[in-house]
N, CA, C and O of each residue as an XYZ file, in Angstrom:
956
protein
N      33.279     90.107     61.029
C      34.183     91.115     61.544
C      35.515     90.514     61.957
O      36.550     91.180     61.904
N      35.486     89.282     62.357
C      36.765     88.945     62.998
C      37.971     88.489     61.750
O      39.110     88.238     62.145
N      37.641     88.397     60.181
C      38.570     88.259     59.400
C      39.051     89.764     59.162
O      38.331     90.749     59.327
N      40.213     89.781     58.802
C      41.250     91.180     58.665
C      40.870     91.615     57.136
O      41.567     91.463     56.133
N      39.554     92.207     57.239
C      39.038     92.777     56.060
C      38.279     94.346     56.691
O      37.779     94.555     57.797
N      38.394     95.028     55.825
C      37.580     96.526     55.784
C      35.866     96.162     55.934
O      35.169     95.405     55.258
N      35.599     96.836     56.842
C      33.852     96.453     56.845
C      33.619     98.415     56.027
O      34.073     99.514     56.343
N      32.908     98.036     55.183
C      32.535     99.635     54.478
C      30.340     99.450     54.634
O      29.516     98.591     54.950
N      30.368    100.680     54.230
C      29.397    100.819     54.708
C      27.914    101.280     53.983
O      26.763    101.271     54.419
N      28.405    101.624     52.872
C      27.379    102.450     52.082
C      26.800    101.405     51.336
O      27.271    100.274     51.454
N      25.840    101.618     50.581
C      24.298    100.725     50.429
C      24.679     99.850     49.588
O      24.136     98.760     49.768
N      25.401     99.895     48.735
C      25.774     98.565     47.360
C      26.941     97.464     48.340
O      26.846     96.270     48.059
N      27.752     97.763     49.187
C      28.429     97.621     49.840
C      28.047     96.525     50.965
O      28.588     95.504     51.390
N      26.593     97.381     51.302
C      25.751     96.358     52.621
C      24.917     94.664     51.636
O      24.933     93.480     51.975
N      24.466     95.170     50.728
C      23.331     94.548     49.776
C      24.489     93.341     49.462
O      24.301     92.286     50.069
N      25.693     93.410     48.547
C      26.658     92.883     48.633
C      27.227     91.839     49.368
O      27.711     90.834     48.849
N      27.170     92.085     50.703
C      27.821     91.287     51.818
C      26.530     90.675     52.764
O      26.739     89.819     53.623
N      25.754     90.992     52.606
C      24.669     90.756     53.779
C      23.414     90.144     52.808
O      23.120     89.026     53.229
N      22.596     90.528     51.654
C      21.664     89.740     51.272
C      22.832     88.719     49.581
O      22.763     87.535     49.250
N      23.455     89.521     49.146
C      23.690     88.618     47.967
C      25.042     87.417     48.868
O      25.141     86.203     48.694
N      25.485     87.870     49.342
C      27.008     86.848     49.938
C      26.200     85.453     51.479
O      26.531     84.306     51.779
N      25.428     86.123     51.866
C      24.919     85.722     52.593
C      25.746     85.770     54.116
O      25.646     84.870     54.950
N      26.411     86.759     54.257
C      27.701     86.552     54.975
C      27.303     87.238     56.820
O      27.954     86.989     57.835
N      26.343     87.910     56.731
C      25.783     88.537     57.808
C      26.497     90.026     58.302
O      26.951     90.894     57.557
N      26.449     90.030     59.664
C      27.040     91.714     59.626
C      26.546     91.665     61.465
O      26.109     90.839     62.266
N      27.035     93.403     61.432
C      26.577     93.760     63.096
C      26.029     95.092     62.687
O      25.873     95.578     61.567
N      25.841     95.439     63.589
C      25.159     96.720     64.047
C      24.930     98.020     62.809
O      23.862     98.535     62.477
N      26.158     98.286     62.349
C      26.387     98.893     61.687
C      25.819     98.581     59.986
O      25.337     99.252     59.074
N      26.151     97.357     60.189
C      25.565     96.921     58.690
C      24.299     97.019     58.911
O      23.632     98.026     58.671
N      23.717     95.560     59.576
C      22.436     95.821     59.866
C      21.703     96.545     59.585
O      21.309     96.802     58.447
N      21.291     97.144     60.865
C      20.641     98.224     60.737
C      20.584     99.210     59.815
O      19.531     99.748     59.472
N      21.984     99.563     59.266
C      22.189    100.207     57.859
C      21.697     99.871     56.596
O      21.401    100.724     55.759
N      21.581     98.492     56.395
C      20.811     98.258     55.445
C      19.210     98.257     55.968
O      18.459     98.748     55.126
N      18.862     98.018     56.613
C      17.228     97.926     57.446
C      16.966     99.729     57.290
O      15.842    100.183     57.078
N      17.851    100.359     57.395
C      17.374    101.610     57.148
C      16.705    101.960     56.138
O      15.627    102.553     56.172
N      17.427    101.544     54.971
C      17.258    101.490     53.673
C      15.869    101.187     52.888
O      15.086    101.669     52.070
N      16.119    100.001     53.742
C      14.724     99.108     53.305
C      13.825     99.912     53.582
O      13.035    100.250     52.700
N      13.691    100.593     55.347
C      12.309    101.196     55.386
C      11.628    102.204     54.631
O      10.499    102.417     54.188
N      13.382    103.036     54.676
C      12.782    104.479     53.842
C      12.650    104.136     51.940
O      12.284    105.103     51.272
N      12.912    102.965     51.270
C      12.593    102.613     50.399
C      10.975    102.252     49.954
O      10.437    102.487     48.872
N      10.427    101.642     51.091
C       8.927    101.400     50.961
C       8.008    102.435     51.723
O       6.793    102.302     51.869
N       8.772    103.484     52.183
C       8.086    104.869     52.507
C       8.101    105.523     53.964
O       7.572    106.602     54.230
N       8.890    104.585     55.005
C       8.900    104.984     56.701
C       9.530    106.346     56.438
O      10.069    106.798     55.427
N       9.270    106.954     57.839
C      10.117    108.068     57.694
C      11.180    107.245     58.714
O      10.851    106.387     59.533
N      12.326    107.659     58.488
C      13.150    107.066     59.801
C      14.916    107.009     59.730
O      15.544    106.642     58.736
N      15.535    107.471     61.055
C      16.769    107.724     60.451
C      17.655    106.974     61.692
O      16.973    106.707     62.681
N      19.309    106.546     61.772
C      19.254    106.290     62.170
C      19.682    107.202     63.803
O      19.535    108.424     63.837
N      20.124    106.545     64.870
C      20.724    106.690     65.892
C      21.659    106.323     66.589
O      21.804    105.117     66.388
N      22.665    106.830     67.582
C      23.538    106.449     68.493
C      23.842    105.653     69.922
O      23.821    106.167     71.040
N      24.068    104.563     69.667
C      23.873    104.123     71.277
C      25.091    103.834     72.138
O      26.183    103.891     71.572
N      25.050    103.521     73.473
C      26.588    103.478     74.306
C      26.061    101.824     75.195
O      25.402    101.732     76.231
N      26.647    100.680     74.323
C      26.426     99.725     75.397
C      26.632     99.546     76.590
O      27.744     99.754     77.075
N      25.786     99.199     77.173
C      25.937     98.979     78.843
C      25.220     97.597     79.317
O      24.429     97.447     80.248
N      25.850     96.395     78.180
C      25.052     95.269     78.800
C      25.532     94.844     79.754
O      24.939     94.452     80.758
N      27.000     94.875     79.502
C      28.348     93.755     80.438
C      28.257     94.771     81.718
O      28.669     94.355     82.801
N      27.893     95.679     81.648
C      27.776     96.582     83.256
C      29.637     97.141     83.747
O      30.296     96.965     84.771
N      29.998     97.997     82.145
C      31.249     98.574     82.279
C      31.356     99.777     83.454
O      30.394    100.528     83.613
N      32.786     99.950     84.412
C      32.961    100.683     84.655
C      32.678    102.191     84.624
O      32.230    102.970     85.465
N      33.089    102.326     83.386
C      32.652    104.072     82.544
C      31.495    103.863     81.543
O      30.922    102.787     81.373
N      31.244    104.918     80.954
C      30.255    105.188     80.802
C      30.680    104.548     78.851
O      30.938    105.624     78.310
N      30.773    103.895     78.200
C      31.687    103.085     76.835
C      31.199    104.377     75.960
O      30.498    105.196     76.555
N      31.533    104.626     74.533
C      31.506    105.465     73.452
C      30.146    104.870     72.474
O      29.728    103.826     72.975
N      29.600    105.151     71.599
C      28.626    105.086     71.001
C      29.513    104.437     69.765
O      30.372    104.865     68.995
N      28.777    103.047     70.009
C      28.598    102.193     69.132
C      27.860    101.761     68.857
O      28.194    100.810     68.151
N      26.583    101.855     68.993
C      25.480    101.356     68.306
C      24.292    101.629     67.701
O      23.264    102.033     68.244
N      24.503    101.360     66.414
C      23.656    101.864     65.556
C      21.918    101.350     65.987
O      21.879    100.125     66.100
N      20.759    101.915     66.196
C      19.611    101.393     66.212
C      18.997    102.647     65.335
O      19.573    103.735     65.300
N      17.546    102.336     64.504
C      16.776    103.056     64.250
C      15.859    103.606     64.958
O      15.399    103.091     65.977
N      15.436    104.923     64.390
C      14.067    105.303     65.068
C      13.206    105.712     63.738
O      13.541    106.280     62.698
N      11.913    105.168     64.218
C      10.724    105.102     62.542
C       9.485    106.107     62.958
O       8.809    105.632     63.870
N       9.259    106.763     62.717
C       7.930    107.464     62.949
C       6.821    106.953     61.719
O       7.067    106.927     60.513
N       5.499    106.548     62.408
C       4.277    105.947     61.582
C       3.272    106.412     62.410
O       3.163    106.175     63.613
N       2.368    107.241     61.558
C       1.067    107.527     61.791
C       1.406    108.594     62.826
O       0.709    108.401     63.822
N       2.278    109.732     62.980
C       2.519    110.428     64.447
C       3.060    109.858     65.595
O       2.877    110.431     66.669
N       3.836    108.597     65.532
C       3.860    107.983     66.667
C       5.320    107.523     66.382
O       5.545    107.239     65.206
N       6.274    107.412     67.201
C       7.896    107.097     67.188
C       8.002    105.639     67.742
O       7.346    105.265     68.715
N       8.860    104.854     67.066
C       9.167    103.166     66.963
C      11.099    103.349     67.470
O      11.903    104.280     67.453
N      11.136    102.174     67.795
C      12.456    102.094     67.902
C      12.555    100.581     66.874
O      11.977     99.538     67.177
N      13.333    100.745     65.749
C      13.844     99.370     65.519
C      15.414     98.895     65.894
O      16.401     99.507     66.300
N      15.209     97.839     65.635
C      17.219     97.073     65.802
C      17.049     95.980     65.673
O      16.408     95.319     66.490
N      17.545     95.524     64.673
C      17.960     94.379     63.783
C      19.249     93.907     64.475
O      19.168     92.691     64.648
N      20.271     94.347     64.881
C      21.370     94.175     65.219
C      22.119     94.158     66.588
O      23.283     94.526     66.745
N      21.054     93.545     67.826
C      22.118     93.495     69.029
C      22.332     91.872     69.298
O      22.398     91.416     70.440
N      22.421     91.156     68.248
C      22.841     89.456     68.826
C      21.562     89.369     69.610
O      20.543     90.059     69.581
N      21.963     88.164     70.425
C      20.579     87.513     70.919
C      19.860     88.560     71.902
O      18.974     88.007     72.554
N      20.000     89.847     72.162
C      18.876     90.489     72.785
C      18.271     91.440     71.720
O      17.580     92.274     72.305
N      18.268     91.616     70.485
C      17.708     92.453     69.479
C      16.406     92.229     69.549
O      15.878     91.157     69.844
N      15.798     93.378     69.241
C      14.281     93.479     69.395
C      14.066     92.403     67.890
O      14.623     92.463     66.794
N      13.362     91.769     68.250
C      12.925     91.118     66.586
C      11.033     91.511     66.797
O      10.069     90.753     66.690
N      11.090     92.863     67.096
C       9.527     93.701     66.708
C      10.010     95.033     67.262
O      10.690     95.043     68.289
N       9.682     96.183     66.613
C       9.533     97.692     66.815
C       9.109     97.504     68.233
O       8.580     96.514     68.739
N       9.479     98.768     68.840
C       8.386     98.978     70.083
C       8.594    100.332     69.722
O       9.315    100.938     68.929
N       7.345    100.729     70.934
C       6.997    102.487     70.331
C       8.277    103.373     71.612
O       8.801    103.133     72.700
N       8.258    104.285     70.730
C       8.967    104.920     72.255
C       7.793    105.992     73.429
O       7.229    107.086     73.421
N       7.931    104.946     74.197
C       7.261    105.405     74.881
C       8.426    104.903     76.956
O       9.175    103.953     77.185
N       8.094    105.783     77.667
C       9.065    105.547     79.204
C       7.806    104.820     79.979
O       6.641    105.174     80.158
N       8.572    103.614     80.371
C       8.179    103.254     81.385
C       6.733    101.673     80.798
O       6.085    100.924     81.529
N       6.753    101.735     79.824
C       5.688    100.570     79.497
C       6.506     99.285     78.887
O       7.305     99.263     77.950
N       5.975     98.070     79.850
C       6.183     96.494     79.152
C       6.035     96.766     77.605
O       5.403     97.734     77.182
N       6.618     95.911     76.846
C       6.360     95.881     75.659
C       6.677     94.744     74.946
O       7.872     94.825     74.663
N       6.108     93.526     74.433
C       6.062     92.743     74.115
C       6.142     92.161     72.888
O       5.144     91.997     72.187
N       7.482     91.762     72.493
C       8.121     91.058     71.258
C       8.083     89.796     71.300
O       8.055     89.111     72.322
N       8.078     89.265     69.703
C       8.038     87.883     69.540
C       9.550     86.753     70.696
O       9.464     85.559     70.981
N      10.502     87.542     71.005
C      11.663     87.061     71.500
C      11.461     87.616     73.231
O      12.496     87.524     73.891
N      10.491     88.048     73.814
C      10.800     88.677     75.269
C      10.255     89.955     75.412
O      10.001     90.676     74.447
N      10.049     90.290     76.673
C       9.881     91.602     76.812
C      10.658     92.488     77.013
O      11.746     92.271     77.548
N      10.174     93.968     76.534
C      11.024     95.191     76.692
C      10.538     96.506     76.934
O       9.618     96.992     76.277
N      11.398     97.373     78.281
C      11.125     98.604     78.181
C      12.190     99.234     77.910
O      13.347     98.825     77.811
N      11.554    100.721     77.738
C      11.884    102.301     77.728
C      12.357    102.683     78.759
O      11.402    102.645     79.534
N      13.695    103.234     79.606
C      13.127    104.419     80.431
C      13.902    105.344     80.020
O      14.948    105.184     79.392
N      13.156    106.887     80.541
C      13.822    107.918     80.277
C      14.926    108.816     81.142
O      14.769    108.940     82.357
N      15.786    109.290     80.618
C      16.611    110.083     81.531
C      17.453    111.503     81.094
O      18.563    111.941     80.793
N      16.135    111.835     81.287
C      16.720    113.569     80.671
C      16.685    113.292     79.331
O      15.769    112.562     78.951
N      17.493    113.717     78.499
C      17.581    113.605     77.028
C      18.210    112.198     76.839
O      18.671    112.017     75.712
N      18.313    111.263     77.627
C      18.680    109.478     77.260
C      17.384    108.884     77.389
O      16.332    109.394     77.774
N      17.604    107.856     77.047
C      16.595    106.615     77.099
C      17.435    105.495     77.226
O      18.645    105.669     77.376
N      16.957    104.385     77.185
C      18.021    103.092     78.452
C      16.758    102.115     77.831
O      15.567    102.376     78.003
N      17.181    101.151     77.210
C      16.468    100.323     76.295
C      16.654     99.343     77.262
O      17.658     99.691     77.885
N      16.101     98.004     77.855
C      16.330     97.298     78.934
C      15.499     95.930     78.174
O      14.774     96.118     77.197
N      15.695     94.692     78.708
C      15.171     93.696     78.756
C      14.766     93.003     79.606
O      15.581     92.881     80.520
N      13.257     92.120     79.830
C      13.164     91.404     81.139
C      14.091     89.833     80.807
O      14.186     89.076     79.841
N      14.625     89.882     82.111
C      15.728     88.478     82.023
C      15.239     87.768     83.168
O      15.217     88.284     84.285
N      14.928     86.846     82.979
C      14.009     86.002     84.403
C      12.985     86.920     85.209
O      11.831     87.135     84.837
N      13.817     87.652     86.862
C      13.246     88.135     87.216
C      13.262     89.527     87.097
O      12.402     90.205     87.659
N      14.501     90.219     86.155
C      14.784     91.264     86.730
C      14.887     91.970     85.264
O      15.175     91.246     84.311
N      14.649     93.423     85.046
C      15.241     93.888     84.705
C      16.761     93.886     83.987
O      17.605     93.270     84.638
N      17.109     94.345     83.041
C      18.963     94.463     82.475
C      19.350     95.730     81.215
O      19.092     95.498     80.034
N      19.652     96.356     81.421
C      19.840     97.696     80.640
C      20.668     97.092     79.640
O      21.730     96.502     79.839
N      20.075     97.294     78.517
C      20.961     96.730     77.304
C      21.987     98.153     76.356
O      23.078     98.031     75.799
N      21.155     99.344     76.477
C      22.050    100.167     75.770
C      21.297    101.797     76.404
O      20.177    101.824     76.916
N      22.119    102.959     76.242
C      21.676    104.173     76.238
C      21.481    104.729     75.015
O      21.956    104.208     74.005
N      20.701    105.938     74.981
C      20.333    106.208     73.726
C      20.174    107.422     73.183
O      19.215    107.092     72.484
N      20.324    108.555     72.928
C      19.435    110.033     72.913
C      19.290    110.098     71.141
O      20.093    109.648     70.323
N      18.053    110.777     70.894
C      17.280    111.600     69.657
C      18.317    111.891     68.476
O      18.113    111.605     67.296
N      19.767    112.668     69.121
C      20.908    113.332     68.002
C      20.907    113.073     66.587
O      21.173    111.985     66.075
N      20.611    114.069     66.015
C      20.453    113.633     64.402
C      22.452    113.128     64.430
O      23.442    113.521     65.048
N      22.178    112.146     63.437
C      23.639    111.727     63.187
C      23.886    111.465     61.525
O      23.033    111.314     60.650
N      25.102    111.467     61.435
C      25.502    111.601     60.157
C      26.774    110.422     59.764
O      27.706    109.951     60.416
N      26.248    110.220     58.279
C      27.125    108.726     58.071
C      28.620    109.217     58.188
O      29.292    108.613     57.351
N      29.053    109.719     58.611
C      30.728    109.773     59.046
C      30.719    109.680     60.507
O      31.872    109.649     60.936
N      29.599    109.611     61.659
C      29.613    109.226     62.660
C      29.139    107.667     62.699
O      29.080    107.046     63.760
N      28.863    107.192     61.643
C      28.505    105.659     61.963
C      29.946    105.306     61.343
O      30.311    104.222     61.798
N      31.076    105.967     60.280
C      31.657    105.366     60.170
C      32.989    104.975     60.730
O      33.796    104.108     60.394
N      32.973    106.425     62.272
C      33.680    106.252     63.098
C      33.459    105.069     64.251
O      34.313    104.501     64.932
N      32.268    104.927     64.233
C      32.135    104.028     65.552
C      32.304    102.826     64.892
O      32.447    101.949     65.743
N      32.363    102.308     63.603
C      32.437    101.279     62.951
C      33.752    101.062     62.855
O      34.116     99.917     63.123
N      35.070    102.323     62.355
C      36.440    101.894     62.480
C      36.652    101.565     63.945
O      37.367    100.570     64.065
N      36.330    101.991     64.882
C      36.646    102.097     66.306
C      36.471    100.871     66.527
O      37.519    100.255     66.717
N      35.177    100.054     66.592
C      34.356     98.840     66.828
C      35.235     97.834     66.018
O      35.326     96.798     66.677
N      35.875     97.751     64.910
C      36.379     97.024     64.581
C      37.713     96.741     64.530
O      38.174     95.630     64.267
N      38.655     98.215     64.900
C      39.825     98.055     65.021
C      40.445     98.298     66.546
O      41.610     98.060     66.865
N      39.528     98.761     67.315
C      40.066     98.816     68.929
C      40.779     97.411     69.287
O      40.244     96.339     69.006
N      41.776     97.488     69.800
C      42.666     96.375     70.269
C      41.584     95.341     71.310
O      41.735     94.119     71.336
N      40.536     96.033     72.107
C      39.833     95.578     73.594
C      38.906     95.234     73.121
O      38.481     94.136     73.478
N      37.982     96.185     71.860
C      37.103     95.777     71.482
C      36.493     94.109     71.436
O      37.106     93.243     70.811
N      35.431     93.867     72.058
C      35.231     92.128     72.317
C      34.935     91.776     70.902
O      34.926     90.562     70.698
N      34.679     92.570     69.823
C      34.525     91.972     68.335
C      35.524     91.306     67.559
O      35.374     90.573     66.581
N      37.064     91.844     68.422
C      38.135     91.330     67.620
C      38.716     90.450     68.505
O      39.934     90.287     68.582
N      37.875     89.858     69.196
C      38.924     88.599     70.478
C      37.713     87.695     70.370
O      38.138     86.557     70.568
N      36.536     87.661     70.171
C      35.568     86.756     69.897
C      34.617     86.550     68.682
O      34.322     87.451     67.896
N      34.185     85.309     68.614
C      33.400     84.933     67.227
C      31.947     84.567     67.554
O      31.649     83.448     67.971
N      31.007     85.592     67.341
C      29.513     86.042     67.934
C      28.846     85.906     66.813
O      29.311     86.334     65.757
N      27.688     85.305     66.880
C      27.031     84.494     65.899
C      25.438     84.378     66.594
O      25.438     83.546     67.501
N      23.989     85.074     66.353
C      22.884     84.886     66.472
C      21.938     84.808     65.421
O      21.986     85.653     64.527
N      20.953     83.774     65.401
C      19.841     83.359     64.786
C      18.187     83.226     65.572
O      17.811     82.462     66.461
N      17.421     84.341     64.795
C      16.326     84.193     65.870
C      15.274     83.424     65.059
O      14.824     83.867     64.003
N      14.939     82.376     65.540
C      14.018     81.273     64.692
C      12.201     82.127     65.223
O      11.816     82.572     66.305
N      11.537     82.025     63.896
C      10.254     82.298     63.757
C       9.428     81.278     65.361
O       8.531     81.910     65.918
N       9.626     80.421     65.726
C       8.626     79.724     66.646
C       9.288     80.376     68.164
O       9.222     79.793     69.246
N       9.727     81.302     67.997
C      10.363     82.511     69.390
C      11.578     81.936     70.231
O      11.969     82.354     71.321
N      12.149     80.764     69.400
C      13.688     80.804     70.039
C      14.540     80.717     69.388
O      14.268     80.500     68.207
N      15.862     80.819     69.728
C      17.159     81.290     69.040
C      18.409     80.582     68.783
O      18.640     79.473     69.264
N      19.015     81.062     68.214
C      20.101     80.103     68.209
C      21.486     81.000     68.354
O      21.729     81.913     67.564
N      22.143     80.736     69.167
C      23.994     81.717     69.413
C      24.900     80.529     69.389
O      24.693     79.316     69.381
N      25.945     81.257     69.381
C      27.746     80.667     68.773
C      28.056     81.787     69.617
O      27.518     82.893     69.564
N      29.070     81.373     70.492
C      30.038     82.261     71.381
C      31.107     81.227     71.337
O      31.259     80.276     72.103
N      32.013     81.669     70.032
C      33.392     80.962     69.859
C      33.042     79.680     69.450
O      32.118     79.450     68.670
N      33.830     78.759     70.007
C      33.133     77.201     70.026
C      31.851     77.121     70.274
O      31.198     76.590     69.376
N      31.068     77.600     71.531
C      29.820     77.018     72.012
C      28.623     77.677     71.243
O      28.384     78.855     70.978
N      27.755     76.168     70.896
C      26.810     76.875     70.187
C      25.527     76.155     70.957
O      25.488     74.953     71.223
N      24.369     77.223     71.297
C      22.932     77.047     72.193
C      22.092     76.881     71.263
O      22.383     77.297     70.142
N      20.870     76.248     71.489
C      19.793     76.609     71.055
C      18.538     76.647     72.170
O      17.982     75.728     72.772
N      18.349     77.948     72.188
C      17.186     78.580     73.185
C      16.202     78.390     72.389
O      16.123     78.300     71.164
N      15.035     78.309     73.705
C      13.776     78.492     73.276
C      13.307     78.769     74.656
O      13.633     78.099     75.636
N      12.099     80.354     74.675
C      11.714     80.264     75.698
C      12.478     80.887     77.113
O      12.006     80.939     78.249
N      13.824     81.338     76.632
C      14.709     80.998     77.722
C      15.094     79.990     78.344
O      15.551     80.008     79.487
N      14.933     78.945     77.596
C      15.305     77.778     78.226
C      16.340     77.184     77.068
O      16.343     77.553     75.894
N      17.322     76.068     77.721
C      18.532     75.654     76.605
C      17.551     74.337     76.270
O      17.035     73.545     77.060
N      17.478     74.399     74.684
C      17.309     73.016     74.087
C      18.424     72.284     73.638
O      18.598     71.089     73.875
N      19.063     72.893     73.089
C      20.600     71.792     72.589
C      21.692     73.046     73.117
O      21.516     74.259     73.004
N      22.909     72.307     73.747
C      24.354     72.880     73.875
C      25.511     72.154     73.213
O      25.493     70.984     73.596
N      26.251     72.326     72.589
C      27.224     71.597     71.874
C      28.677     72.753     72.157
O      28.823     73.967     72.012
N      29.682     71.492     72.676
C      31.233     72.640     72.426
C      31.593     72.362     71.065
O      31.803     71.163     70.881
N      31.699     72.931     70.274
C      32.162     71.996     68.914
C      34.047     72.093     69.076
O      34.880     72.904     69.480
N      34.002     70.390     68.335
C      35.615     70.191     68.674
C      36.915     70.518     68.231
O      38.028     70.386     68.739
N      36.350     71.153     66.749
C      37.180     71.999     66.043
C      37.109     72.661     64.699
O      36.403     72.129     63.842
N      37.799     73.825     64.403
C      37.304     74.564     63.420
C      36.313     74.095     62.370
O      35.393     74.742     61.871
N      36.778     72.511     62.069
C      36.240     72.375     60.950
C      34.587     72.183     61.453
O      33.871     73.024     60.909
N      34.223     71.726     61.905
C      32.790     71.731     63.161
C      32.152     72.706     62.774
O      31.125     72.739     62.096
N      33.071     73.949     63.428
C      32.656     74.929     63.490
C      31.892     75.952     61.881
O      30.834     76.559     61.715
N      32.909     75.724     61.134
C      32.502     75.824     59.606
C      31.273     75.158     59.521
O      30.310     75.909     59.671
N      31.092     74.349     59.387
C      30.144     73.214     58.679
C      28.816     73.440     59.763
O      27.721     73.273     59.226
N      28.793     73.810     61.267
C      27.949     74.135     61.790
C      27.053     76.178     61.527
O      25.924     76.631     61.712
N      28.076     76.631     61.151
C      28.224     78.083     60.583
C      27.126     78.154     59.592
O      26.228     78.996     59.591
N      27.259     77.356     58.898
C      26.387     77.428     57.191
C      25.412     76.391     57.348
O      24.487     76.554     56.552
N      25.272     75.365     58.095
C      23.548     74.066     58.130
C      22.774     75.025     59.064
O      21.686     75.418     58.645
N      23.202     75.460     60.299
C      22.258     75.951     61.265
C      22.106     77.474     61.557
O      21.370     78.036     62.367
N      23.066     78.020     60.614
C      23.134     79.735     60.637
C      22.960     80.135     59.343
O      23.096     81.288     58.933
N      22.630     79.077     58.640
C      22.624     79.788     56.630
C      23.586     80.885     56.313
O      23.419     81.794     55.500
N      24.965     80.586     57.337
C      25.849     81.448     56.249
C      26.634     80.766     55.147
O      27.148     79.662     54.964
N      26.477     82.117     54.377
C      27.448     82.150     53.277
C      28.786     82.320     53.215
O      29.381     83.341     53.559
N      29.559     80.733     52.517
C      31.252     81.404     52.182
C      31.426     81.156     51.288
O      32.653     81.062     51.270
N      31.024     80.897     50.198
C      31.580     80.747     49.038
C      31.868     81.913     48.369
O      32.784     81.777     47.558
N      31.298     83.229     48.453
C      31.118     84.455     47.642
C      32.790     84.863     47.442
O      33.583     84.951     48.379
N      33.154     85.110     45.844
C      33.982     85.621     45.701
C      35.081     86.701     46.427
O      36.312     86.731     46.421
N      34.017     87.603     47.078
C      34.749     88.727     47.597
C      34.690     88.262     49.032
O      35.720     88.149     49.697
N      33.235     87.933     49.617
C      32.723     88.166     51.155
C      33.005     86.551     51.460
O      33.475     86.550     52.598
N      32.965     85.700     51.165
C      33.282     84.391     51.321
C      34.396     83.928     52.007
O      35.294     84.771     52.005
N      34.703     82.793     52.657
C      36.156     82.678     53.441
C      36.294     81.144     53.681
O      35.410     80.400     54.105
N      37.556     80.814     53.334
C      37.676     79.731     53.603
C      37.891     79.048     55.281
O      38.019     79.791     56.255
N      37.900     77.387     55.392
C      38.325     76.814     56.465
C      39.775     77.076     57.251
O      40.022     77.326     58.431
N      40.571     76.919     56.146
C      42.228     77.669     56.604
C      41.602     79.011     57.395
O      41.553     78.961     58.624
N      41.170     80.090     56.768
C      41.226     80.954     57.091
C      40.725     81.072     58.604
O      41.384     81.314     59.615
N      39.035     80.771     58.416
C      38.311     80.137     60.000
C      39.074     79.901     61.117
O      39.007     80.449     62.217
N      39.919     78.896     60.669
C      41.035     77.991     61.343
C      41.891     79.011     62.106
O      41.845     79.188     63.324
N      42.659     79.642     61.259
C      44.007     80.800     61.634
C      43.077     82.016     62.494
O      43.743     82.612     63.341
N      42.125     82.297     62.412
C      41.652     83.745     63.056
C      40.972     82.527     64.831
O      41.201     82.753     66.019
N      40.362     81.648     64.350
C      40.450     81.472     65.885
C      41.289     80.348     66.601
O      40.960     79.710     67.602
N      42.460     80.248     65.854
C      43.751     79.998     66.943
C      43.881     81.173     67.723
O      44.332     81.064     68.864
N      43.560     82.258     67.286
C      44.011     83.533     68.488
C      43.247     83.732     69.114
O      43.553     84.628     69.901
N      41.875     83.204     69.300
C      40.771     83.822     70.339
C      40.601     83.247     71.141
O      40.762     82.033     71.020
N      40.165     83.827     72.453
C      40.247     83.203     73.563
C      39.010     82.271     73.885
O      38.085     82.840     74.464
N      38.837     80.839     73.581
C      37.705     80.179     73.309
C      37.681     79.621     74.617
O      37.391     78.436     74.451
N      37.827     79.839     75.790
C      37.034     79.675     77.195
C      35.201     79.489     77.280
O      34.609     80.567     77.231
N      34.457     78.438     77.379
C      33.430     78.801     77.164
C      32.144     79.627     77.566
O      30.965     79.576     77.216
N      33.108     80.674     78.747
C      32.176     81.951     79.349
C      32.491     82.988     78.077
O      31.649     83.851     77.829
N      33.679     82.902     77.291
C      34.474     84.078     76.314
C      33.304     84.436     76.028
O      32.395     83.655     75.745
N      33.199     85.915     76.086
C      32.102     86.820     75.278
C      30.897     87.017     76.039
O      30.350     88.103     75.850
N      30.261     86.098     76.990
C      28.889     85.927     77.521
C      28.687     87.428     78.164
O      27.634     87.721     78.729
């Protein structure tokens, strides 16, 4: 997102940039293609609208986030492929008020009137990661929150370079600008500031398997280089 390119959205478009380029995506892609996939091998499931509330904003923010909901066997799932290092990496059912236990942490439900409030346990406490309601939605509402999300001046997508990997043995790996973690457990196994763009490249593609070579979706080091001379690489930026 942070190179000055059109993010589009429809299915040859996602397949393109995300499994053939290897280039990754957010929310919108994501999940957009994960949609695909399910209702291709037979889920019923469409997607939904969410209003982040991790950073604990003032107002109440606009719906940006795409998550699914899957119904199997009579029973309603929430998936999301796409919130960086707190994404469910397992369905949970929708259900208010029950622990629920993913390969990456635990998670509840609660309900509020026609919302739901998707939350994570973080040490000791509780942390509301997003709001949520049922609203059938339609792909010209994902493709507003997607121009919005990517071209808002404040938006934190276009002032920072956000980067998550969730490794199969249940810990993870993030890039916030320069700094790159590797969790496990909730606990830090490696921290590195990396010292400069070129680092940063070469750490991008060994420990995140992205792709730049792809003709269209691909990007060079110059380029890397020029988009984060402008970002504010403080190493709280983004947290």
């Amino acid at each position: 997102m942070v190179l000055p390119r059109e993010i589009h959205l429809d299915d040859q478009s996602l397949v393109d940039k995300l499994v053939t380029a290897r280039r990754g995506g957010y929310c919108f892609e994501q999940n957009g293609l994960f949609e695909r996939v399910l209702r291709e091998v037979g889920f019923t499931v469409r997607s939904v609208l969410g209003r982040v509330v991790l950073a604990n904003p003032p107002q109440m923010p606009p719906r940006t986030h795409r998550l699914l909901l899957v119904e199997l066997n009579g029973e309603r799932w929430i998936a999301d492929v796409g919130f960086g290092g707190q994404t469910l990496t397992a369905p949970i059912r929708l259900l208010a008020n029950e622990e629920q236990s993913t390969p990456h942490g635990l998670y509840r439900l609660l309900s509020e009137g026609n919302d739901w409030v998707l939350q994570f346990r973080h040490h000791d406490h509780w942390q509301s990661m997003y709001h949520f309601d049922l609203a059938t939605q339609y792909f010209n509402d994902y493709v507003m929150g997607n121009f919005w999300s990517a071209h808002w001046p404040q938006s934190h997508f276009r002032h920072h370079l956000l980067m998550c990997r969730h490794l199969p043995d249940g810990g993870k790996l993030t890039l916030t600008n320069f700094n790159f973690t590797h969790w496990h457990n909730g606990h830090v196994e490696e921290q590195i500031h990396l010292p400069d763009a070129q680092a940063l490249y070469q750490l991008m593609q060994s420990r995140f398997g992205l792709g730049v070579d792809d003709p269209k979706h691909g990007f060079t080091l110059a380029e890397l280089t020029a988009v984060m001379a402008g970002f504010d690489t403080h190493p709280q930026a983004g947290k």
